[in-house]
KEKEKE-528789 format. One record per residue: y, z, x of N, C-alpha, C in turn; residue number from 1. Coordinates in steps of 0.05 Angstrom, whole numbers, padded with zeros to 5 digits. Example, Ala and Ser with C-alpha at 12.3 -4.5 7.8 and 13.67 -1.06 7.14 Angstrom:
# residues 2
+--------+--------+--------+--------+--------+--------+--------+--------+--------+-----+
:    nyy :    nzz :    nxx :   cayy :   cazz :   caxx :    cyy :    czz :    cxx :   i :
+--------+--------+--------+--------+--------+--------+--------+--------+--------+-----+
: -00114 :  00156 :  00264 : -00090 :  00156 :  00246 : -00066 :  00156 :  00264 :   1 :
: -00045 :  00142 :  00257 : -00021 :  00143 :  00273 :  00001 :  00157 :  00258 :   2 :
+--------+--------+--------+--------+--------+--------+--------+--------+--------+-----+
This chain:
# residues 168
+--------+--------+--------+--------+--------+--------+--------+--------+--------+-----+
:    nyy :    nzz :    nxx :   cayy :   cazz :   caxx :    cyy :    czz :    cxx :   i :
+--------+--------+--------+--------+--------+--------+--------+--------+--------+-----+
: -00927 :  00010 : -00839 : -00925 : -00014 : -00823 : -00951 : -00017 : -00807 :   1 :
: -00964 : -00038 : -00809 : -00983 : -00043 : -00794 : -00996 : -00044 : -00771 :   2 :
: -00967 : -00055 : -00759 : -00960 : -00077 : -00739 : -00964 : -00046 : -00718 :   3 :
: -00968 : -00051 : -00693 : -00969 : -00034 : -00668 : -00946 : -00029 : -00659 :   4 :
: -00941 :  00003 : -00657 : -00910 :  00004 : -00645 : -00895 : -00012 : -00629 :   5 :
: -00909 : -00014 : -00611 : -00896 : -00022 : -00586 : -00881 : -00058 : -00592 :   6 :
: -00904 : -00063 : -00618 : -00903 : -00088 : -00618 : -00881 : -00095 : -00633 :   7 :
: -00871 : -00078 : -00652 : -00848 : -00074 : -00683 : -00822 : -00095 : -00661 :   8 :
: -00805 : -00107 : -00677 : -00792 : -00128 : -00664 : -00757 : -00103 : -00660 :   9 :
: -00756 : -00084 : -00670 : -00738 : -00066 : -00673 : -00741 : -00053 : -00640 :  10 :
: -00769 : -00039 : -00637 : -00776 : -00027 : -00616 : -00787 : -00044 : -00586 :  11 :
: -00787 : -00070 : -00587 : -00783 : -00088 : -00572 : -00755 : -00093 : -00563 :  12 :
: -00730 : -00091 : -00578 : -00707 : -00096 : -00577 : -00702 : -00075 : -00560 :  13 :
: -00711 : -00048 : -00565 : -00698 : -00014 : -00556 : -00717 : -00015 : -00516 :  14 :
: -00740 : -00020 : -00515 : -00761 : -00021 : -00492 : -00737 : -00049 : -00474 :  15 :
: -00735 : -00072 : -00484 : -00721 : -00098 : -00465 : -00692 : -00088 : -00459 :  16 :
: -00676 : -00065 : -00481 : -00658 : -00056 : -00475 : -00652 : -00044 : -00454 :  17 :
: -00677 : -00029 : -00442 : -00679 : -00009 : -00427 : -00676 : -00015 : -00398 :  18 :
: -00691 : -00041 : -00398 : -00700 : -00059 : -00373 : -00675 : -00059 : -00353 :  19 :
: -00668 : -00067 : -00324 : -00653 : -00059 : -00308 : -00623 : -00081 : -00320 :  20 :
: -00642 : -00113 : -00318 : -00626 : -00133 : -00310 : -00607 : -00135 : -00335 :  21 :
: -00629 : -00126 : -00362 : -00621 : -00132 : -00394 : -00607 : -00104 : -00409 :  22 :
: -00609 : -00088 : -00392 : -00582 : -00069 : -00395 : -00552 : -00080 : -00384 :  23 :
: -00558 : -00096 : -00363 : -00541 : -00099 : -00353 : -00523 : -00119 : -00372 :  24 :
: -00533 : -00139 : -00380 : -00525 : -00160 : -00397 : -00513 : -00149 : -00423 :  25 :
: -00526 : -00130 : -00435 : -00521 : -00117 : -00455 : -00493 : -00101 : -00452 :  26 :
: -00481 : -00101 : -00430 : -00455 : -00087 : -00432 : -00434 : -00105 : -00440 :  27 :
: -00412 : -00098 : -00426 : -00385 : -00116 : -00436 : -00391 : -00136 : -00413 :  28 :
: -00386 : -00159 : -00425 : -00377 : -00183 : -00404 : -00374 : -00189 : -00384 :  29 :
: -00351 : -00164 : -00375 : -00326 : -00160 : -00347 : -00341 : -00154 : -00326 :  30 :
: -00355 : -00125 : -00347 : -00381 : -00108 : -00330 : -00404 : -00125 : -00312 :  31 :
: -00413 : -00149 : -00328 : -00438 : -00160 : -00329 : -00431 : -00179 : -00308 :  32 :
: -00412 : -00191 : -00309 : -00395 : -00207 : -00293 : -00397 : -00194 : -00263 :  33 :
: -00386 : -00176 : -00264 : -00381 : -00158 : -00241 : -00410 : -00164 : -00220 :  34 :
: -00436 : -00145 : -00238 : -00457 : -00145 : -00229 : -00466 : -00164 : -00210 :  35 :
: -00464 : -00193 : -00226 : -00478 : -00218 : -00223 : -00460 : -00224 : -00202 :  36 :
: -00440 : -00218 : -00186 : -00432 : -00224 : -00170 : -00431 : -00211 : -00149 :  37 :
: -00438 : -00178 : -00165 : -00455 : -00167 : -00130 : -00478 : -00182 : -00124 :  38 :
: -00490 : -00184 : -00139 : -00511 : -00199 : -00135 : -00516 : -00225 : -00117 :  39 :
: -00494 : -00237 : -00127 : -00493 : -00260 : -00117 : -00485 : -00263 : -00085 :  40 :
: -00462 : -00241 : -00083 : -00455 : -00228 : -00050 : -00470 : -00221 : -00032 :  41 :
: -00490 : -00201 : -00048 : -00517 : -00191 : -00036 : -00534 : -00209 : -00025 :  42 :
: -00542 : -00231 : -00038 : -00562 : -00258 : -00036 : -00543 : -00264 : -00007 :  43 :
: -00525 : -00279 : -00012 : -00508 : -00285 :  00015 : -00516 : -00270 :  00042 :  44 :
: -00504 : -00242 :  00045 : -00508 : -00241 :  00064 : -00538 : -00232 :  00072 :  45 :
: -00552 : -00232 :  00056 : -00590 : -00229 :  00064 : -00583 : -00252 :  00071 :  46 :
: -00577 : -00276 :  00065 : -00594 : -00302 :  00072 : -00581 : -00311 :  00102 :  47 :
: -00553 : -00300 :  00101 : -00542 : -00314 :  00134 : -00553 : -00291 :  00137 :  48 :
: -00553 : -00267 :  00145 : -00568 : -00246 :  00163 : -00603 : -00265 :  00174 :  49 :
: -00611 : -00278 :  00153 : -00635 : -00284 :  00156 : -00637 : -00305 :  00172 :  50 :
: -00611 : -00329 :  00171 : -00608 : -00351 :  00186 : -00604 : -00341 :  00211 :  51 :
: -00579 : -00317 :  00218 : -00581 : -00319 :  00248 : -00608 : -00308 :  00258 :  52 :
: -00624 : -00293 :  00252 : -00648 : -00287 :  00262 : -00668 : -00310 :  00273 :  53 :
: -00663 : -00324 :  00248 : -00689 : -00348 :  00240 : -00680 : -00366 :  00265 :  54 :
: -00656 : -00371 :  00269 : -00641 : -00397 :  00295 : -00643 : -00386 :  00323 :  55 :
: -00643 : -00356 :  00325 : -00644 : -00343 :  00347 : -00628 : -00349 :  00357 :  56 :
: -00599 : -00350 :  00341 : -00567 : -00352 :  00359 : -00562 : -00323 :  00370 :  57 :
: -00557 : -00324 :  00396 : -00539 : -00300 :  00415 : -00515 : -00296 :  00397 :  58 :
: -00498 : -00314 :  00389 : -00472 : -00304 :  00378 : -00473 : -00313 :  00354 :  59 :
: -00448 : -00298 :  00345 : -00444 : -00290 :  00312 : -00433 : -00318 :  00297 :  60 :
: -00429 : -00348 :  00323 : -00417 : -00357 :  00317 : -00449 : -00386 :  00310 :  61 :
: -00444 : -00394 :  00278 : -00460 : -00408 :  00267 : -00448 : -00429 :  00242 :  62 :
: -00458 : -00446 :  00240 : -00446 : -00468 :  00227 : -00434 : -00471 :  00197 :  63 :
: -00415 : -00476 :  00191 : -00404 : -00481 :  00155 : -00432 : -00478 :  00142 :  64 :
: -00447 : -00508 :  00150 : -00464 : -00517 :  00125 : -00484 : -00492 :  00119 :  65 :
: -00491 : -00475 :  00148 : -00515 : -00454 :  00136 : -00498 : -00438 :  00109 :  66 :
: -00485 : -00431 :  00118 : -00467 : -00410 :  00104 : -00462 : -00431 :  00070 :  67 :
: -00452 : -00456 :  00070 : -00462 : -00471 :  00044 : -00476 : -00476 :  00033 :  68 :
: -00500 : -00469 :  00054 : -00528 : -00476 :  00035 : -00543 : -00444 :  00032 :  69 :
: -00530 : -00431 :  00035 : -00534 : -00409 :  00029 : -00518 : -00402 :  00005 :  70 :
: -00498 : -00408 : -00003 : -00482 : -00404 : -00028 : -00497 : -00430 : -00043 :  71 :
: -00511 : -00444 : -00046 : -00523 : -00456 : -00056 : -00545 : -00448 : -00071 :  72 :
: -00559 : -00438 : -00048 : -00582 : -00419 : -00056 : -00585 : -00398 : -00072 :  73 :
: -00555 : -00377 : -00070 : -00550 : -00357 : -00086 : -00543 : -00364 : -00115 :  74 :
: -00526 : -00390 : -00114 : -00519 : -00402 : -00139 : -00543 : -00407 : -00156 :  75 :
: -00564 : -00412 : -00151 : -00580 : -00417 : -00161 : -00610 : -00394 : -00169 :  76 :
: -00602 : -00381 : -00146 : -00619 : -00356 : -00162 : -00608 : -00342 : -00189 :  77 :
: -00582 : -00337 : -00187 : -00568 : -00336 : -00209 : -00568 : -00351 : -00230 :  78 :
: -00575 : -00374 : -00221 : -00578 : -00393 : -00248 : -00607 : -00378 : -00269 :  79 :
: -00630 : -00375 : -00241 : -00656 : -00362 : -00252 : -00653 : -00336 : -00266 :  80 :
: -00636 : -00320 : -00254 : -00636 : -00296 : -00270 : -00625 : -00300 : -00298 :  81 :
: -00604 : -00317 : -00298 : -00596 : -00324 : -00320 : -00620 : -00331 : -00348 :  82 :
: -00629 : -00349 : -00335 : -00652 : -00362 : -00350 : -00664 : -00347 : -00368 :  83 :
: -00676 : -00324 : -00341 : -00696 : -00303 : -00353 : -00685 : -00283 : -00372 :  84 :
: -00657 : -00282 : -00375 : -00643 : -00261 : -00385 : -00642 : -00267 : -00412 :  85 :
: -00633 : -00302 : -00411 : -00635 : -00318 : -00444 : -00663 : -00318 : -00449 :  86 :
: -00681 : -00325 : -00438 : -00711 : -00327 : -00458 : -00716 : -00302 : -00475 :  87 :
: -00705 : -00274 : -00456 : -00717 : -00260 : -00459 : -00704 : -00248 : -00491 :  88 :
: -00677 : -00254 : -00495 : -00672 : -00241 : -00507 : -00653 : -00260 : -00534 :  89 :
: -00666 : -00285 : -00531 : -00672 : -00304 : -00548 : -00706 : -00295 : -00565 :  90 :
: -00726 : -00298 : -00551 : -00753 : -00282 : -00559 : -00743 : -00255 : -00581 :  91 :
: -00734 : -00242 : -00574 : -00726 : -00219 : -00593 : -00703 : -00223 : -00609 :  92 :
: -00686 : -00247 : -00612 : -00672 : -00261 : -00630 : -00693 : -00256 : -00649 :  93 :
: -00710 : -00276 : -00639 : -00723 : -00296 : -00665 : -00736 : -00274 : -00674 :  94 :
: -00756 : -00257 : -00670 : -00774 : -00231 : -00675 : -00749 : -00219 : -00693 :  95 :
: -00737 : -00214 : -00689 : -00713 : -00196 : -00709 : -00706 : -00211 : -00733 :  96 :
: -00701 : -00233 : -00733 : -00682 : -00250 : -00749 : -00713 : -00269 : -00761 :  97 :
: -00743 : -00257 : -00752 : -00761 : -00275 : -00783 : -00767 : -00255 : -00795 :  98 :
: -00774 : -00272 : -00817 : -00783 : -00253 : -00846 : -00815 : -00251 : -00839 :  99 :
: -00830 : -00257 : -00822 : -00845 : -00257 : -00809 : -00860 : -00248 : -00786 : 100 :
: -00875 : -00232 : -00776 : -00874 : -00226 : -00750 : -00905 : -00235 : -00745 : 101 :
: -00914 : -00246 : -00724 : -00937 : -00238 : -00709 : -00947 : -00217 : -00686 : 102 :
: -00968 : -00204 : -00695 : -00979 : -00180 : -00682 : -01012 : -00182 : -00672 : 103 :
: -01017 : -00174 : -00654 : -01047 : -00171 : -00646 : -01048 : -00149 : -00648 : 104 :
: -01077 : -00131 : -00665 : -01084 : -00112 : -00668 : -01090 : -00092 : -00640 : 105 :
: -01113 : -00109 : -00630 : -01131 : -00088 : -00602 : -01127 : -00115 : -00583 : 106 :
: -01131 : -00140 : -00588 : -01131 : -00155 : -00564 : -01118 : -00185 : -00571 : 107 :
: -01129 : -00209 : -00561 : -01112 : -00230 : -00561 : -01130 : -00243 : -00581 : 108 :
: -01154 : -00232 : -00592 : -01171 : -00255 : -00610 : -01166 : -00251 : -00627 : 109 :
: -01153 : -00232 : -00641 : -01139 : -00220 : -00671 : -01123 : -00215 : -00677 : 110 :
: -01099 : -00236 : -00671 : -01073 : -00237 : -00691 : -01076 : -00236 : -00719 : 111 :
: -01059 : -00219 : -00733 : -01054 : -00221 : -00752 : -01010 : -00233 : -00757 : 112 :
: -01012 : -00242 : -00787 : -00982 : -00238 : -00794 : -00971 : -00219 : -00804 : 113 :
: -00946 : -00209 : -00805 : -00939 : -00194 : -00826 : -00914 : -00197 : -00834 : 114 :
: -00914 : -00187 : -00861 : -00884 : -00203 : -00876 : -00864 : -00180 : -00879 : 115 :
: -00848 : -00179 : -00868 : -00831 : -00153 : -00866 : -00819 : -00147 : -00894 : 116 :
: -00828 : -00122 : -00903 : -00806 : -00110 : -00930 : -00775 : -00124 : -00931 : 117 :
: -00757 : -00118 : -00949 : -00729 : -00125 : -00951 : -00717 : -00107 : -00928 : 118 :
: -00725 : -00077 : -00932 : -00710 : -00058 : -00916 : -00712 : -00069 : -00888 : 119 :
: -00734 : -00068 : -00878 : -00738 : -00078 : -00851 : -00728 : -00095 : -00852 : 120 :
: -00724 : -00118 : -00863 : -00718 : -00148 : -00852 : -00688 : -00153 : -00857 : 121 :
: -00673 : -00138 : -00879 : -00644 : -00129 : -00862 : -00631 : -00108 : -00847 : 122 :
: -00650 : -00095 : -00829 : -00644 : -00070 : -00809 : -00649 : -00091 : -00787 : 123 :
: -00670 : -00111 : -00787 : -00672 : -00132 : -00771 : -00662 : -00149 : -00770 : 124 :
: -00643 : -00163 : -00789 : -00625 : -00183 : -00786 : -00594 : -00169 : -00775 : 125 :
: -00593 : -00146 : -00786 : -00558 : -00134 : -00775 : -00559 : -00130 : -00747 : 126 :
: -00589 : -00117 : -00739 : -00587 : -00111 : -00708 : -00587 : -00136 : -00688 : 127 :
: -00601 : -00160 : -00704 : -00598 : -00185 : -00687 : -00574 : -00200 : -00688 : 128 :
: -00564 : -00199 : -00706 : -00540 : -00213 : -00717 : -00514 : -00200 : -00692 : 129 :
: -00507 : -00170 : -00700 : -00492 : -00158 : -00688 : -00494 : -00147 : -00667 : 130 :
: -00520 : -00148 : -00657 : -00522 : -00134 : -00629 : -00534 : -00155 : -00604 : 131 :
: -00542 : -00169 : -00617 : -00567 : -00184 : -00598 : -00547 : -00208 : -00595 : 132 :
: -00534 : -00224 : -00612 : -00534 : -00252 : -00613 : -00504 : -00254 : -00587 : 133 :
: -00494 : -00232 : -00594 : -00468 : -00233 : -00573 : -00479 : -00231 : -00549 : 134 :
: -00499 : -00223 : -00549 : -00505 : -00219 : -00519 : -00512 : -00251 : -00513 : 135 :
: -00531 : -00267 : -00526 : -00534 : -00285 : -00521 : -00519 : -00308 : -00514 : 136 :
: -00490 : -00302 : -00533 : -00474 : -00314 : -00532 : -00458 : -00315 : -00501 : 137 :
: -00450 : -00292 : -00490 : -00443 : -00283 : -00470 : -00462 : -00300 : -00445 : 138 :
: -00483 : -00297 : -00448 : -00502 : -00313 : -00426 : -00498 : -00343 : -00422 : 139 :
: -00490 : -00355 : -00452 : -00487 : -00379 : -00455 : -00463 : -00386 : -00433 : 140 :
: -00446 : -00370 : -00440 : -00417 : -00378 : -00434 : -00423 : -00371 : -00404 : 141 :
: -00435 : -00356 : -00388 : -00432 : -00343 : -00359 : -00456 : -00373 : -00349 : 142 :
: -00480 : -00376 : -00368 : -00496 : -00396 : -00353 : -00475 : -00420 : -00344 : 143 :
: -00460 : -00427 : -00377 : -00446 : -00452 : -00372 : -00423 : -00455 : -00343 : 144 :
: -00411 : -00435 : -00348 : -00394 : -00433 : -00314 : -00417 : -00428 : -00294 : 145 :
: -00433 : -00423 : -00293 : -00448 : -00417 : -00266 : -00468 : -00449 : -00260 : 146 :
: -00465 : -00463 : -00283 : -00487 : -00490 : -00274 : -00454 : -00508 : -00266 : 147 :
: -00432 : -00511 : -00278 : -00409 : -00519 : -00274 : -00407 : -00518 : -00235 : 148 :
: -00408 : -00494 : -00239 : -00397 : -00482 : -00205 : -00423 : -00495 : -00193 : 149 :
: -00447 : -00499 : -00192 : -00467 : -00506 : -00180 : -00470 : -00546 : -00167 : 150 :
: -00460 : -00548 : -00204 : -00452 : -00574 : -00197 : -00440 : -00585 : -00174 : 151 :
: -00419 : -00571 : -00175 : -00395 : -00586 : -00162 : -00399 : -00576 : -00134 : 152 :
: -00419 : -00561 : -00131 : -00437 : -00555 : -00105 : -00447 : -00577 : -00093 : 153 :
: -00461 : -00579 : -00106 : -00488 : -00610 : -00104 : -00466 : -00636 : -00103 : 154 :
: -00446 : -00636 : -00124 : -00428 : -00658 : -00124 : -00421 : -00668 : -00085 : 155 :
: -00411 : -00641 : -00075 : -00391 : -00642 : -00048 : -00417 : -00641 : -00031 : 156 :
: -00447 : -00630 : -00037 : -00459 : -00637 : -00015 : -00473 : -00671 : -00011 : 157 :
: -00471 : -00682 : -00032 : -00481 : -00704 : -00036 : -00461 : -00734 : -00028 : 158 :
: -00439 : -00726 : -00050 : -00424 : -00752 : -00050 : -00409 : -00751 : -00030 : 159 :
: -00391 : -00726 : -00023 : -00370 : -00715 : -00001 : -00384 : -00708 :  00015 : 160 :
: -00392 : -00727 :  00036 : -00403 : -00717 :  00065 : -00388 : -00708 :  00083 : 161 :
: -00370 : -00719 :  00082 : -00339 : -00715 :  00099 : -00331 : -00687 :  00097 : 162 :
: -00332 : -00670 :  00077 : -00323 : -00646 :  00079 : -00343 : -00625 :  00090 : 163 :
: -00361 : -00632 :  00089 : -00389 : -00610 :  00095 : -00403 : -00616 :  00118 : 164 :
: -00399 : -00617 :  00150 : -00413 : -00631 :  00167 : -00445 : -00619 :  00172 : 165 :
: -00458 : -00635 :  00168 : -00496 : -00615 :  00172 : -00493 : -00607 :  00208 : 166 :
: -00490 : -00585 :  00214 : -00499 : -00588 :  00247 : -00521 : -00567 :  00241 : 167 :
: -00543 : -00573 :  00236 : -00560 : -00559 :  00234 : -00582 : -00576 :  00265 : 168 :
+--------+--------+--------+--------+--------+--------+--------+--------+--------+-----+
């Protein structure tokens, strides 16, 4: 094989596997689920910890909307992690699943192609097929509830003034 280790679309899959956020995704669902919602808890209380500092309130006592626009905020970093989690491992979809790959030898001025053998290119289609695509799938379904929930964020801060008073 020609192509540079690191670069092989097999050993790209095993290196993104490794990564903190895309291990994480790579588990079961429930698991992944779990995470993204420490996560999401975590964001929270950094960000009111950060508001009462930022207001220089004496007491613990501070308004709905900070605390909503702070679940706002978190909702949406999550949306980004999300993002990054699908590009990333959409990118190594496609790398697995062509009969094709592109490689740079030593730098960026000399790509070459290469056309993967049969063997390779169904060791690369089963591992994308069966290992990779569920994961993708999985992101789909967690993005789609998480832009859903975001919505109806934006919906109640916008149209429903009445429920959310700004005392900022």
């Amino acid at each position: 094989c020609p192509i540079p280790f690191d670069q092989q679309p097999l050993n790209e899959y095993a290196q993104l596997k490794q990564l903190l956020l895309f291990d994480w995704s790579a588990t079961t669902i429930a698991s992944f689920i779990k995470k993204l919602v420490t996560i999401f808890l975590l964001i929270i209380i950094i960000t009111n910890s950060m508001s009462i500092i930022i207001t220089h309130q004496k007491y613990i006592l501070f308004s709905w909307s900070i605390v909503y626009y702070n679940i706002i905020f978190a909702t949406l970093a999550i949306e980004f992690i999300l993002v990054r989690l699908y590009l990333g491992w959409s990118y190594i979809l496609k790398r697995l699943l062509s009969a094709t790959v592109f490689y740079e030898e030593s730098g960026w001025y000399d790509g070459q192609l290469w056309i993967k053998p049969s063997h390779v290119l169904i060791q690369d289609r089963l591992v994308g097929v069966y290992q990779v695509m569920p994961i993708i799938l999985n992101l789909k379904v967690i993005f789609l509830v998480n832009t859903l929930f975001f919505s109806l964020q934006i919906y109640f801060l916008f149209v429903n003034k009445n429920l959310i008073s700004c005392n900022l």
